[in-house]
N, CA, C and O atoms as a Maestro MAE file, in Angstrom:
{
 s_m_m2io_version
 :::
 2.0.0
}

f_m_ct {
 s_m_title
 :::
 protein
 m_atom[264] {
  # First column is atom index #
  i_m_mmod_type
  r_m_x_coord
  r_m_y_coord
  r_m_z_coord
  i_m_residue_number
  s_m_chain_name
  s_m_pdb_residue_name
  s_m_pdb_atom_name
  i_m_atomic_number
  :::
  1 25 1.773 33.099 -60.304 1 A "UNK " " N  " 7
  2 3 0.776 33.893 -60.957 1 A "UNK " " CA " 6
  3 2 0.436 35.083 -60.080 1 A "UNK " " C  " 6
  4 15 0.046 35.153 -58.914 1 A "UNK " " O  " 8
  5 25 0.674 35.891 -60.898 2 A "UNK " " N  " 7
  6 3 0.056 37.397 -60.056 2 A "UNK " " CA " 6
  7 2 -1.234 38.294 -60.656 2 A "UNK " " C  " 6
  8 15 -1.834 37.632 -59.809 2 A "UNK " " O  " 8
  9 25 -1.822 38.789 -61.018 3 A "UNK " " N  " 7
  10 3 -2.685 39.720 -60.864 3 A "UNK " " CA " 6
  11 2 -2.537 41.083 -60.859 3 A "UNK " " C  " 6
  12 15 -2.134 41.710 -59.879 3 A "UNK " " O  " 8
  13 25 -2.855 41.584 -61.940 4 A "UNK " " N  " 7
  14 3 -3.029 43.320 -61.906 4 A "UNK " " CA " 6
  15 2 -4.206 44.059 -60.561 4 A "UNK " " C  " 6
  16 15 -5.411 43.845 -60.434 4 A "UNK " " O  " 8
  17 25 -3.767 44.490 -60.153 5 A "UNK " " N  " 7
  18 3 -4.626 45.158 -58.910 5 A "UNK " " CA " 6
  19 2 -6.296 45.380 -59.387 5 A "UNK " " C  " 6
  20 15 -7.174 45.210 -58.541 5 A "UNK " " O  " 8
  21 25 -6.723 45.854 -61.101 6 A "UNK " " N  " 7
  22 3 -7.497 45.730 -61.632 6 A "UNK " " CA " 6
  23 2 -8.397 44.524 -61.680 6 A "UNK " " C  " 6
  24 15 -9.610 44.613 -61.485 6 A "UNK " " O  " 8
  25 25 -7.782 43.400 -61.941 7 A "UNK " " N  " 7
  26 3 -8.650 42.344 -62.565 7 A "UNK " " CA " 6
  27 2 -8.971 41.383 -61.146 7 A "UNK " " C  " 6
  28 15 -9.876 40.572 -60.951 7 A "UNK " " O  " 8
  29 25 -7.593 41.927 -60.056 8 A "UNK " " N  " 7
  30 3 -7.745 41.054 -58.260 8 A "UNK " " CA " 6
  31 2 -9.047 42.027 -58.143 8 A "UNK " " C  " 6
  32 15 -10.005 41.274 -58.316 8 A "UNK " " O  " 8
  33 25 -9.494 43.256 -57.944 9 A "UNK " " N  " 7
  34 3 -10.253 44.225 -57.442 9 A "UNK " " CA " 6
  35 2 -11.807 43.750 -58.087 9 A "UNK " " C  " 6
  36 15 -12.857 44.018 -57.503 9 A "UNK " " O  " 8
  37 25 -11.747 43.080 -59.258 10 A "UNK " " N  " 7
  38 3 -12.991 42.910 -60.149 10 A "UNK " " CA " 6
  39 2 -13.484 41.452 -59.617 10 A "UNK " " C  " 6
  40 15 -14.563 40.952 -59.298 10 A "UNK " " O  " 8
  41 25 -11.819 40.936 -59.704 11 A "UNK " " N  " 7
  42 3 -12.990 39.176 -59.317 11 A "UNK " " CA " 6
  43 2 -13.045 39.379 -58.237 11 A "UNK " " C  " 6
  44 15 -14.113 38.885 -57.876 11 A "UNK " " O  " 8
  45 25 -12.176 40.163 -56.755 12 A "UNK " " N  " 7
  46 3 -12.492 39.978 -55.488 12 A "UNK " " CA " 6
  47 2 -14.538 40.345 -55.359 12 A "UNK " " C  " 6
  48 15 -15.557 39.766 -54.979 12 A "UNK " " O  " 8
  49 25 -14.231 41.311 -55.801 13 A "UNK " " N  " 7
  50 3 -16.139 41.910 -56.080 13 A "UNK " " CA " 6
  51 2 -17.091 40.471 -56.651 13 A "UNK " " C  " 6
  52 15 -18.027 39.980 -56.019 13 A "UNK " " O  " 8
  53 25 -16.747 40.143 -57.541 14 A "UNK " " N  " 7
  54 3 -17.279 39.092 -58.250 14 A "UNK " " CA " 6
  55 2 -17.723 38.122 -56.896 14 A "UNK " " C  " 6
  56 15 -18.774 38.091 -56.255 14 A "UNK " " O  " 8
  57 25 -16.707 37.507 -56.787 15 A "UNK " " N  " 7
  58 3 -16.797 36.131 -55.735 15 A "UNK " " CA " 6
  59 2 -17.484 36.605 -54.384 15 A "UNK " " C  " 6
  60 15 -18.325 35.977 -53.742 15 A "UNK " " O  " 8
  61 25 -16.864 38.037 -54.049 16 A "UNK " " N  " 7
  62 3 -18.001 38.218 -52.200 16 A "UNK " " CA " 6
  63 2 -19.404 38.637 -52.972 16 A "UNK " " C  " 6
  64 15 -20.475 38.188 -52.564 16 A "UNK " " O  " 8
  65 25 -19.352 39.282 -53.800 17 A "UNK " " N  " 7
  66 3 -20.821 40.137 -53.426 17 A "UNK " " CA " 6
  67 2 -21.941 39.678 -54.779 17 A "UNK " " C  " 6
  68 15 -23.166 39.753 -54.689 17 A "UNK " " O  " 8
  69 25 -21.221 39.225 -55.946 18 A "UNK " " N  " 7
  70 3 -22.579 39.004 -57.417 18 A "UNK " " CA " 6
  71 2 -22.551 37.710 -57.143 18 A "UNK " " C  " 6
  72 15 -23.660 37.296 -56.804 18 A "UNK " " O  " 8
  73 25 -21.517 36.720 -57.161 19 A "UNK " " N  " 7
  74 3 -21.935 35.376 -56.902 19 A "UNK " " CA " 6
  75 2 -22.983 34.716 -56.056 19 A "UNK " " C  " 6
  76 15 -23.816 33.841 -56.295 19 A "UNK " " O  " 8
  77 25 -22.700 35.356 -55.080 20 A "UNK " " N  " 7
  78 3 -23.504 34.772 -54.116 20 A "UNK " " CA " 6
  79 2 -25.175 35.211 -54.455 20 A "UNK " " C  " 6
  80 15 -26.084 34.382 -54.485 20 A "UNK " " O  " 8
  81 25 -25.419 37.264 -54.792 21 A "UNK " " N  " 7
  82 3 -26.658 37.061 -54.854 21 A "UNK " " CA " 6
  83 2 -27.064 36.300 -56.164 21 A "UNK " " C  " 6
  84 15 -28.280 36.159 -56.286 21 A "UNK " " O  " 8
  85 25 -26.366 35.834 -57.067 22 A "UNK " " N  " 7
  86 3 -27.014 35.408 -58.317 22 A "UNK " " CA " 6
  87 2 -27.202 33.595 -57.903 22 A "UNK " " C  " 6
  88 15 -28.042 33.072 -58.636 22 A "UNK " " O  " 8
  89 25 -26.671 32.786 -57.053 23 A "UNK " " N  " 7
  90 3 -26.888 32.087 -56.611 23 A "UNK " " CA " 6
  91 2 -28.699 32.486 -55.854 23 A "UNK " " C  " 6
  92 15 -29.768 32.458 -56.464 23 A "UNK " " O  " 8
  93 25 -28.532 32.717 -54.846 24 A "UNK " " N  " 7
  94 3 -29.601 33.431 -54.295 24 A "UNK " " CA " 6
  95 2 -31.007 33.268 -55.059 24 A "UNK " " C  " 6
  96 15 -32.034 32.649 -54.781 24 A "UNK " " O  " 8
  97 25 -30.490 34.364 -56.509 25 A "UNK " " N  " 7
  98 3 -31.402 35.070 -57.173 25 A "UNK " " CA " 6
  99 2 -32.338 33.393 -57.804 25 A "UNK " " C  " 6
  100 15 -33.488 33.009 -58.019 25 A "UNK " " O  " 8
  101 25 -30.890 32.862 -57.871 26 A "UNK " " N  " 7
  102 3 -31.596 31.399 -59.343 26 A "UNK " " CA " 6
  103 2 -32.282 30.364 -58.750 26 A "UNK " " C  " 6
  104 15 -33.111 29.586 -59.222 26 A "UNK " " O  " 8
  105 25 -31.775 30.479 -57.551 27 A "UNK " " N  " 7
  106 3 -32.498 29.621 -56.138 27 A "UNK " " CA " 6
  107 2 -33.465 29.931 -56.119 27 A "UNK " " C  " 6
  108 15 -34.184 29.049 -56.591 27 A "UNK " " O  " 8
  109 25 -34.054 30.860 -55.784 28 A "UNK " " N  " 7
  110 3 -35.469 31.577 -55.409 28 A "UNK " " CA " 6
  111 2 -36.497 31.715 -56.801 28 A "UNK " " C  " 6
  112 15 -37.684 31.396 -56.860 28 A "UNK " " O  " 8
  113 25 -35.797 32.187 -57.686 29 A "UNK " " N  " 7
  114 3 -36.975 32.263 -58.717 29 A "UNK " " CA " 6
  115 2 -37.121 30.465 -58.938 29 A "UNK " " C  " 6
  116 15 -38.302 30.123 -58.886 29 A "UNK " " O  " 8
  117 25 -36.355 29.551 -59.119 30 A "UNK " " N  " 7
  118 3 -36.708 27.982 -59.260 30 A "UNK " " CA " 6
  119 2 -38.048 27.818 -58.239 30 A "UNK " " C  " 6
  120 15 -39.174 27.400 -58.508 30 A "UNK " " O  " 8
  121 25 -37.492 28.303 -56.978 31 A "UNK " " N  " 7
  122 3 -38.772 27.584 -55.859 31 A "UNK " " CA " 6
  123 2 -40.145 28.574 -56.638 31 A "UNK " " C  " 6
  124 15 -41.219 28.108 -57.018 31 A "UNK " " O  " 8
  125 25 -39.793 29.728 -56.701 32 A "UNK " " N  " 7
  126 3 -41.137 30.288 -56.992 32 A "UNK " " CA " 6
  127 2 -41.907 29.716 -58.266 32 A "UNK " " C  " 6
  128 15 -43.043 29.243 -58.228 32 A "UNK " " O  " 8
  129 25 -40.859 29.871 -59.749 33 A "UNK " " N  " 7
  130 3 -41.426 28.855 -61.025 33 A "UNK " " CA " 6
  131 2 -41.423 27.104 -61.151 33 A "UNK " " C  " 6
  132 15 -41.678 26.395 -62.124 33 A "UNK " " O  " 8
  133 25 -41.078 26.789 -59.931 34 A "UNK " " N  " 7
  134 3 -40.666 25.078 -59.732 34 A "UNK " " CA " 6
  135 2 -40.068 24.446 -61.356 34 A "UNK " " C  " 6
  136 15 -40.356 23.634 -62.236 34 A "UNK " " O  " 8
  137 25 -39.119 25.409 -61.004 35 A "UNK " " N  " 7
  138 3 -37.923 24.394 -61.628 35 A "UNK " " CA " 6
  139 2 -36.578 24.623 -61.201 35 A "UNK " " C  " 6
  140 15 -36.001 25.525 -60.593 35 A "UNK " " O  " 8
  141 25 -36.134 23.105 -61.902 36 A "UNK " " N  " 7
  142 3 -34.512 22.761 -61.094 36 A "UNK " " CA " 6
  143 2 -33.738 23.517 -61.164 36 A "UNK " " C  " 6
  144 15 -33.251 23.877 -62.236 36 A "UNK " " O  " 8
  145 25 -33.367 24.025 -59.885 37 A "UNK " " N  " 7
  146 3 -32.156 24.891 -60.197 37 A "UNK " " CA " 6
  147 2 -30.481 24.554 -59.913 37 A "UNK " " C  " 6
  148 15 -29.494 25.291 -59.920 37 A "UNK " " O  " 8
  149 25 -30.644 23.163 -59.674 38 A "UNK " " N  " 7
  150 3 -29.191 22.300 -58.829 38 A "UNK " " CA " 6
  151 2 -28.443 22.040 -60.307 38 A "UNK " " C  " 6
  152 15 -27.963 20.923 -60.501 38 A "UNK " " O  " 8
  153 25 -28.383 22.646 -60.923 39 A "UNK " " N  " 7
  154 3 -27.533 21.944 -62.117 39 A "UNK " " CA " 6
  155 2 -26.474 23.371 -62.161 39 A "UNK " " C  " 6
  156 15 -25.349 23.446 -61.665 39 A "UNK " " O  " 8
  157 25 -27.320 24.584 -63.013 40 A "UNK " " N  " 7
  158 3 -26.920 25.833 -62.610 40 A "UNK " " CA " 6
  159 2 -26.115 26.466 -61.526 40 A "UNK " " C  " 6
  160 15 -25.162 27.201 -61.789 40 A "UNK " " O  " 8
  161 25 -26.589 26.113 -59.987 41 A "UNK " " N  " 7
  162 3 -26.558 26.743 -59.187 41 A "UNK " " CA " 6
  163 2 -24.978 25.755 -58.364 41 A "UNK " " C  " 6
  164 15 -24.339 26.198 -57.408 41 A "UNK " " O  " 8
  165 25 -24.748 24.682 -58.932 42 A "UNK " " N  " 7
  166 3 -23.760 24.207 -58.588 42 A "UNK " " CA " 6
  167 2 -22.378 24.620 -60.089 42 A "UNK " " C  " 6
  168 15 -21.158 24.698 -59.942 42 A "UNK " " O  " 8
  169 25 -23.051 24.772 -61.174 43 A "UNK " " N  " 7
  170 3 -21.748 25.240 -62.322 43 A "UNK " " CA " 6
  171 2 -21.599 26.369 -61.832 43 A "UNK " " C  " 6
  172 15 -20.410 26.680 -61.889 43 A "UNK " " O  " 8
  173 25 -22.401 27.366 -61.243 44 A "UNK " " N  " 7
  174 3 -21.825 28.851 -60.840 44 A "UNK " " CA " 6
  175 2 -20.756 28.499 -59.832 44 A "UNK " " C  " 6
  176 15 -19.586 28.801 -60.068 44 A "UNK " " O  " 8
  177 25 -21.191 27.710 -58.425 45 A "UNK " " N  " 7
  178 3 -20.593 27.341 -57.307 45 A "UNK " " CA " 6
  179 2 -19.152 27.200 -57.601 45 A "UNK " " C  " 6
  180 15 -18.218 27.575 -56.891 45 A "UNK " " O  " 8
  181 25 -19.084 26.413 -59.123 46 A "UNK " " N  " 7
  182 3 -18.159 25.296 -59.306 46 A "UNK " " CA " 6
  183 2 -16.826 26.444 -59.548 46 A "UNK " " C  " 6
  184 15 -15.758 26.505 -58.938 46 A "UNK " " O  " 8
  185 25 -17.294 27.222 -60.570 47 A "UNK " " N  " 7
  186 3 -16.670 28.442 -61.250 47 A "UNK " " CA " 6
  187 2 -16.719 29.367 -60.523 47 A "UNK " " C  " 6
  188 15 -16.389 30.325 -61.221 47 A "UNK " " O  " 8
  189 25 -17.000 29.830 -59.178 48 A "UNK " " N  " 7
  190 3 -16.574 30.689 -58.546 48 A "UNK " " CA " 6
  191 2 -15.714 30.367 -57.517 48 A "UNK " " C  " 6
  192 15 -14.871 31.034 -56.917 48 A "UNK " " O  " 8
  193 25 -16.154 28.998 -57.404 49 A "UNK " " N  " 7
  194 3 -14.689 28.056 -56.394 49 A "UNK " " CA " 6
  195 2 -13.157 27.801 -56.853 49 A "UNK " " C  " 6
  196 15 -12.125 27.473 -56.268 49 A "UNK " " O  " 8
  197 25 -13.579 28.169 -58.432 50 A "UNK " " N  " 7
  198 3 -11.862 27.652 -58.960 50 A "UNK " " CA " 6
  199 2 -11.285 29.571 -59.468 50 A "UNK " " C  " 6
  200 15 -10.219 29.895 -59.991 50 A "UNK " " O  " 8
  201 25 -12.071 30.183 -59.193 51 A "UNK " " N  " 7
  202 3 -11.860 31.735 -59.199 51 A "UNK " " CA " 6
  203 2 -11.207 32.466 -57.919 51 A "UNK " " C  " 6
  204 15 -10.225 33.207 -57.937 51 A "UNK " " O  " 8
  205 25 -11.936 32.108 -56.866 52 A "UNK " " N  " 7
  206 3 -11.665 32.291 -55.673 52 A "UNK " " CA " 6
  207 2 -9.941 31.711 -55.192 52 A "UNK " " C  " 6
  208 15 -9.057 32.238 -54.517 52 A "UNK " " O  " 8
  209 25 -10.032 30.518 -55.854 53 A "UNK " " N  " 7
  210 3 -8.418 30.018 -55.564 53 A "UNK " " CA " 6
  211 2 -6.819 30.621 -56.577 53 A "UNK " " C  " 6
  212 15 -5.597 30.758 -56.534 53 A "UNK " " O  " 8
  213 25 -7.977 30.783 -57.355 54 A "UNK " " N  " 7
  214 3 -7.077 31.703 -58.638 54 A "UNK " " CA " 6
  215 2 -6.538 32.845 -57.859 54 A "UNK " " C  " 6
  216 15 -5.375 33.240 -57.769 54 A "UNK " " O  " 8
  217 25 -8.000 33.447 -57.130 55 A "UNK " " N  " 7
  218 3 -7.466 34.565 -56.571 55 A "UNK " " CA " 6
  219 2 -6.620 34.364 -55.503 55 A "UNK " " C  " 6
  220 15 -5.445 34.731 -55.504 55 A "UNK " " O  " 8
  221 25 -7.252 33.708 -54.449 56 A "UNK " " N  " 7
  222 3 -6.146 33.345 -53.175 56 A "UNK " " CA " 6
  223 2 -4.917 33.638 -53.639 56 A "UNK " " C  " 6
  224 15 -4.255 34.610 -53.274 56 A "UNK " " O  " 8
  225 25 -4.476 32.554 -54.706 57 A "UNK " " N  " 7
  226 3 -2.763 32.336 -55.136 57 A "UNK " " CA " 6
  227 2 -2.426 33.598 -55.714 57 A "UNK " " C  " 6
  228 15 -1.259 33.952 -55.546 57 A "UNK " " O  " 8
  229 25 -2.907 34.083 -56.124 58 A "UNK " " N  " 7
  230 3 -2.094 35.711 -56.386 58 A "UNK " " CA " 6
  231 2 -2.038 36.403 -55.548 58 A "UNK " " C  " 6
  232 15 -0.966 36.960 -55.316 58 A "UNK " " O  " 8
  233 25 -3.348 36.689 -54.630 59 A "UNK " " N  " 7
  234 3 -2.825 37.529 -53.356 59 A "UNK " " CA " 6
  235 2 -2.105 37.012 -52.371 59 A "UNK " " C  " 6
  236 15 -1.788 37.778 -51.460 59 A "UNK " " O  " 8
  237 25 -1.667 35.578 -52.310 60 A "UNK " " N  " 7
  238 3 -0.628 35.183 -51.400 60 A "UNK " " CA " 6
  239 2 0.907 35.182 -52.589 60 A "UNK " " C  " 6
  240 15 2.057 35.202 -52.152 60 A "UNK " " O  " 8
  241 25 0.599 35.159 -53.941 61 A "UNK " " N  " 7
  242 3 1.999 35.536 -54.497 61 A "UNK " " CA " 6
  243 2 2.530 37.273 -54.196 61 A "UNK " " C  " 6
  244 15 3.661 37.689 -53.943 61 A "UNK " " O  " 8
  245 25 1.480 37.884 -54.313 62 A "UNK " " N  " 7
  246 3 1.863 39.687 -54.085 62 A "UNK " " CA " 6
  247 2 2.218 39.711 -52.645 62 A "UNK " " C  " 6
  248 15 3.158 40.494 -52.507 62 A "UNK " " O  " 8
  249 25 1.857 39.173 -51.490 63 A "UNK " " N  " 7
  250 3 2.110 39.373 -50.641 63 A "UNK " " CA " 6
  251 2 3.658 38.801 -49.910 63 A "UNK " " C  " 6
  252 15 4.415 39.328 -49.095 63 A "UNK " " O  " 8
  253 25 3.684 37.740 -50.495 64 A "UNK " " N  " 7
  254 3 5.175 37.291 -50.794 64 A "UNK " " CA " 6
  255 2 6.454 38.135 -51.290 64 A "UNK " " C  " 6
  256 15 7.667 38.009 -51.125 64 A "UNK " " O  " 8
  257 25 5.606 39.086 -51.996 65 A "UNK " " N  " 7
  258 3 6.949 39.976 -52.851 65 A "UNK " " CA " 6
  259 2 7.194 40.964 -51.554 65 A "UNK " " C  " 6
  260 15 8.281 41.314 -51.095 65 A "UNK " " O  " 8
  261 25 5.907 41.304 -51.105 66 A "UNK " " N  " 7
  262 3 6.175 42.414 -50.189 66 A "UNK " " CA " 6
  263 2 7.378 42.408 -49.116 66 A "UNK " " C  " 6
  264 15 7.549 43.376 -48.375 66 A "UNK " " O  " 8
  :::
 }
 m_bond[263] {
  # First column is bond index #
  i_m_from
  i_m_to
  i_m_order
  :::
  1 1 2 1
  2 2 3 1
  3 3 4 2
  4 3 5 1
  5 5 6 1
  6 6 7 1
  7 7 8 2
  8 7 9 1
  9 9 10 1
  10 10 11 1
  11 11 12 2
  12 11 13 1
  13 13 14 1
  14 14 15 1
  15 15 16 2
  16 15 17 1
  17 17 18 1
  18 18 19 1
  19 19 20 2
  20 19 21 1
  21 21 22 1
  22 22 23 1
  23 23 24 2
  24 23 25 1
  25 25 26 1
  26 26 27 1
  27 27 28 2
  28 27 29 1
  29 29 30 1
  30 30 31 1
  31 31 32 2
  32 31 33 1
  33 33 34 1
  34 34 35 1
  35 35 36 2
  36 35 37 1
  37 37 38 1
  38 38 39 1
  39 39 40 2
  40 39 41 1
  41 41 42 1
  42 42 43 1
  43 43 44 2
  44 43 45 1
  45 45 46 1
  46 46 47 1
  47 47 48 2
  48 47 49 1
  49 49 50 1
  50 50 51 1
  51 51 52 2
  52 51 53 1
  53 53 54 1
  54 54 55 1
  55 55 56 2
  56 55 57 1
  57 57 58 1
  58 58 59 1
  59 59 60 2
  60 59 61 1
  61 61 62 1
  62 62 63 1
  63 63 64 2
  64 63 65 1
  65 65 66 1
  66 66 67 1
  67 67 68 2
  68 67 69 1
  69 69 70 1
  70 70 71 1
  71 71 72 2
  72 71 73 1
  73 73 74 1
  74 74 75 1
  75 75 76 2
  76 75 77 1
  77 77 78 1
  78 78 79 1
  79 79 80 2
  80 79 81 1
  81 81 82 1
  82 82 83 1
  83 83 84 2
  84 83 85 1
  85 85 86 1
  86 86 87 1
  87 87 88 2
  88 87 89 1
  89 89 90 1
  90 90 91 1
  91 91 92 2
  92 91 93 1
  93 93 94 1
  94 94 95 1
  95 95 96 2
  96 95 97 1
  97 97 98 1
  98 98 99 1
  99 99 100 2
  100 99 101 1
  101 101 102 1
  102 102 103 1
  103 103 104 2
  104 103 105 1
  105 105 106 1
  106 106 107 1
  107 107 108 2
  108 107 109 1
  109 109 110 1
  110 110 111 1
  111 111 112 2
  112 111 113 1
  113 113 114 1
  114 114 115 1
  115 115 116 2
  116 115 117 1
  117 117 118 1
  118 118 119 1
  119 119 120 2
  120 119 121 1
  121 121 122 1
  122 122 123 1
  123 123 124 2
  124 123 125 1
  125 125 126 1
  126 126 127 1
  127 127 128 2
  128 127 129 1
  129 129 130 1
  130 130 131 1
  131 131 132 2
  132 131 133 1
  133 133 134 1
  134 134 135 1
  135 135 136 2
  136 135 137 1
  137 137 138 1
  138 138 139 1
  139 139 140 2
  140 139 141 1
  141 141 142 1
  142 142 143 1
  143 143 144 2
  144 143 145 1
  145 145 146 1
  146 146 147 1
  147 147 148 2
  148 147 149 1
  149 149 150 1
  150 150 151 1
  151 151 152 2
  152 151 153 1
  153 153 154 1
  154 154 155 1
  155 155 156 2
  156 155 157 1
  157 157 158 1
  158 158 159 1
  159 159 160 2
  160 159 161 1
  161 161 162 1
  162 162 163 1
  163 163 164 2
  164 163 165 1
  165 165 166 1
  166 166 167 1
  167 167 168 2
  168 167 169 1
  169 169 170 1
  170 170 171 1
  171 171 172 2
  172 171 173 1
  173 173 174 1
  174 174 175 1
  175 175 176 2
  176 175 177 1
  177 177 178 1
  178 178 179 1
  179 179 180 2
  180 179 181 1
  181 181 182 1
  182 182 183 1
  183 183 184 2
  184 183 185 1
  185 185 186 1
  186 186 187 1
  187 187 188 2
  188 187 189 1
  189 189 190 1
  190 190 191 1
  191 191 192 2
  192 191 193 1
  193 193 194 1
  194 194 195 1
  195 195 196 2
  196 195 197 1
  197 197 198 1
  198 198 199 1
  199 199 200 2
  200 199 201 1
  201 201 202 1
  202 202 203 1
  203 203 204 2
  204 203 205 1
  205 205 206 1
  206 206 207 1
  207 207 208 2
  208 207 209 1
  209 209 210 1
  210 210 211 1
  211 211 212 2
  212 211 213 1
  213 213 214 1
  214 214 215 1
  215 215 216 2
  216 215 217 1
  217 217 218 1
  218 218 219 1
  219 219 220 2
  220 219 221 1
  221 221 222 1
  222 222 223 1
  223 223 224 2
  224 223 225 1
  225 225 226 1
  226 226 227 1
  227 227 228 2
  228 227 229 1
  229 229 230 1
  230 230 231 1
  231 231 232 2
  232 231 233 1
  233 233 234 1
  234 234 235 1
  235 235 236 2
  236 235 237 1
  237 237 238 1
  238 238 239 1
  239 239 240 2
  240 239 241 1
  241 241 242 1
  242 242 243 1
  243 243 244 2
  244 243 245 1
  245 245 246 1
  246 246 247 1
  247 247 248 2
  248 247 249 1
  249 249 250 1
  250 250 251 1
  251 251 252 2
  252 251 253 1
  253 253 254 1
  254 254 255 1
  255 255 256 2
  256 255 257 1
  257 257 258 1
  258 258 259 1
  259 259 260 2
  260 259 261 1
  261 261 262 1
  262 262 263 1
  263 263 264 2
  :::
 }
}
């Protein structure tokens, strides 16, 4: 599996920099409105963990071609 430089460039963004603050974000407003946020905050986790490997394997398939 490879990846258009487009859609590697969009999820690489995705997984370092929105995931994490939207984790962050859902964390913090729970403590502030006291409610659970471990249900959510682990399906994001879950889905940015099987994204992240998606990605890995394409940028170690492109780099292979090189």
């Amino acid at each position: 599996m490879k990846l258009n430089n487009k859609v590697y460039q969009f999820l690489k963004w995705f997984l370092i920099i929105f995931t994490p603050a939207l984790i962050t974000l859902i964390g913090t407003l729970g403590k502030i409105y006291n409610f659970d946020t471990e249900t959510i905050t682990l399906t994001i986790g879950a889905i940015a963990t099987f994204l992240g490997v998606i990605t890995g394997i394409s940028n170690y398939n492109y780099k292979k071609e090189q």
